[in-house]
C-alpha positions as CSV (number, residue, x, y, z in Angstrom):
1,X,-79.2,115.7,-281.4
2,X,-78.2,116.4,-285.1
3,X,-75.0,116.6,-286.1
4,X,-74.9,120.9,-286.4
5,X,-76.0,121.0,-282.4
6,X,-73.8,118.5,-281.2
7,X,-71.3,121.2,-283.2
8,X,-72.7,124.0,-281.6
9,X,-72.5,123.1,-278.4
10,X,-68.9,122.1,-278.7
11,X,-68.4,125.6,-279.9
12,X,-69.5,127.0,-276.6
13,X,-67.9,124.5,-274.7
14,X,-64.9,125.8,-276.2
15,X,-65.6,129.0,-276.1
16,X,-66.3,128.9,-272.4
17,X,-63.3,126.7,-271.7
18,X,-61.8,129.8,-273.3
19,X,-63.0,132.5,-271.2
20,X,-62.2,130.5,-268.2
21,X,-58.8,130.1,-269.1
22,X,-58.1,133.9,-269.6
23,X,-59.5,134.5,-266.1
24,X,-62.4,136.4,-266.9
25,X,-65.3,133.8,-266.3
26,X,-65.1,133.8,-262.3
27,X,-62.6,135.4,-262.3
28,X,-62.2,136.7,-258.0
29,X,-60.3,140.4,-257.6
30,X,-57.4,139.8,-255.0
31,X,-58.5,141.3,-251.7
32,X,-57.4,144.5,-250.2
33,X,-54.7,142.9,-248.1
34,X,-52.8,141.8,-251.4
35,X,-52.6,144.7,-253.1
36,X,-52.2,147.2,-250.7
37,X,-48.5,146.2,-250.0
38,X,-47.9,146.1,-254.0
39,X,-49.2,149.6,-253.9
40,X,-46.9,150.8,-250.9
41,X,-44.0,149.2,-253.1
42,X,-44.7,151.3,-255.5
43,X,-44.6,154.8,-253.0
44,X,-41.5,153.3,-252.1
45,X,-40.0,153.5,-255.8
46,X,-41.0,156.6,-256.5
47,X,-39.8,158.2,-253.4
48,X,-36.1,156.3,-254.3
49,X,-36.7,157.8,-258.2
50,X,-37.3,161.1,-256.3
51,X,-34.7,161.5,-254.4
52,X,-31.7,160.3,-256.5
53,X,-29.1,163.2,-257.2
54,X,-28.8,165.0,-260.5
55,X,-25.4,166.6,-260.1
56,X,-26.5,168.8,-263.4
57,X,-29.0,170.5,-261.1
58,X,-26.9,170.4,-258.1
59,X,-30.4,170.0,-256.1
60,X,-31.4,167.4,-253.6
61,X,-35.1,166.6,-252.9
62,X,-36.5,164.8,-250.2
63,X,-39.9,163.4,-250.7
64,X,-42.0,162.4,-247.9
65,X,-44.8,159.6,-248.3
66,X,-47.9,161.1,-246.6
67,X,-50.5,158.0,-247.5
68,X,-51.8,155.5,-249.4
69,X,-55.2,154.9,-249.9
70,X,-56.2,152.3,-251.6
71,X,-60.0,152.4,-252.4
72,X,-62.8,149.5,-254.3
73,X,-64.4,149.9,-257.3
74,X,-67.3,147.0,-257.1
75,X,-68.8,147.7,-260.6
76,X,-65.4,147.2,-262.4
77,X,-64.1,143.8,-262.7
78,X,-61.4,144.7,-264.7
79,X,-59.9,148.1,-262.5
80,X,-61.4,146.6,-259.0
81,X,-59.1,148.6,-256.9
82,X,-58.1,152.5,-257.0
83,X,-55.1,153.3,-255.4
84,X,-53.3,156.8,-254.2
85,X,-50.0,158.0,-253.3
86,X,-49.3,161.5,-251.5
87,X,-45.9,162.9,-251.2
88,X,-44.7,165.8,-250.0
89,X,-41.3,167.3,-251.6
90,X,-38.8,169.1,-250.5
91,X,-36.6,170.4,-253.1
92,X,-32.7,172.4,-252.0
93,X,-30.7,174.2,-254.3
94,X,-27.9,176.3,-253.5
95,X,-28.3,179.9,-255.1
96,X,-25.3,182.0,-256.9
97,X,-24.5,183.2,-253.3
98,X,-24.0,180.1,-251.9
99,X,-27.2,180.6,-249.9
100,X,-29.4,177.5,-249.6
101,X,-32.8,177.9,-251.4
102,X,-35.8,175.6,-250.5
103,X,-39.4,174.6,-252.2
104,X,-41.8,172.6,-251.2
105,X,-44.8,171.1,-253.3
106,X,-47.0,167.8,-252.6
107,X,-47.4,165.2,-255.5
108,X,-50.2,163.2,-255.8
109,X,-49.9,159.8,-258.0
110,X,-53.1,157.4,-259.1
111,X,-53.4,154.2,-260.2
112,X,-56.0,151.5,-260.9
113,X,-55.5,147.8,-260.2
114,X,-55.8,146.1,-263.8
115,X,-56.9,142.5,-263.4
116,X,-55.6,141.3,-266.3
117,X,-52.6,142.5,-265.6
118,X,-52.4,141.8,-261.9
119,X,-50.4,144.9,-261.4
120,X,-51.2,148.2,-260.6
121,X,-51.1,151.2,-263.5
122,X,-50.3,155.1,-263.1
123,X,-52.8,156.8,-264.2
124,X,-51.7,159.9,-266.4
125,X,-53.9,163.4,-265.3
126,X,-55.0,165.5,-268.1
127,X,-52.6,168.4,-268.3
128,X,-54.3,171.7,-266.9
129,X,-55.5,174.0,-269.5
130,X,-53.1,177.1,-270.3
C-alpha cells in the first residue's frame, strides 16, 4: 500500500471513530419504556407551572392531565419518538360582584424526542392566521 492510502484510510478510520463517538453510527433510540416516564415528568411540570397563583390576577387554575401519548417515528433517527400531552383547564376568577366566574379550555402540548439530546423538546405550533 503506498504511503497516500495507508493515509487515507487512517482518515476514515478516524473519521468513523468519530461518528461512533458522537452516537450516530449505531446509534439504538431508547425504547418506549424509557421515555415515556420522562415524558409524563414533563405533564407533571406543566401542570405545577399551571397551577401556581398569580395574586395580580387573583385567578386560580386547575389543570387536569387527560393523556400522554407517546407515539414512533421509525424513519427518523434523530426525533424517534413523538410525544403528547392533553390538559384540561379550569380557570376561577372572582368578578366585581364577588361572584365566582369559571372557564374552561383544553391545552394540547407536543414534543419530539431529540436523540442527540436525549431529552424531549416542545414543539412550538404555528400561530393561527388572523
Amino acid at each position: 500500500m503506498t504511503r497516500h492510502g495507508t493515509a487515507g484510510v487512517v482518515a476514515i478510520a478516524a473519521a468513523l471513530l468519530g461518528l461512533a463517538a458522537c452516537g450516530r453510527l449505531g446509534s439504538k433510540a431508547p425504547g418506549r419504556d424509557v421515555v415515556t416516564p420522562l415524558l409524563q415528568q414533563e405533564a407533571a411540570v406543566i401542570k405545577q407551572d399551571g397551577e401556581r397563583f398569580d395574586p395580580a390576577l387573583r385567578m386560580k387554575a386547575t389543570w387536569t392531565i387527560q393523556s400522554v401519548d407517546v407515539a414512533e417515528r421509525p424513519n427518523d433517527p434523530e426525533r424517534p419518538w413523538a410525544g403528547t400531552i392533553r390538559c384540561k383547564v379550569r380557570s376561577e376568577m372572582r368578578d366585581e360582584q364577588g361572584a365566582v366566574v369559571a372557564k374552561e379550555s383544553e391545552r394540547r402540548f407536543d414534543y419530539l424526542w431529540q436523540s442527540g439530546l436525549n431529552r424531549w423538546i416542545l414543539q412550538l405550533s404555528p400561530s393561527p392566521a388572523p
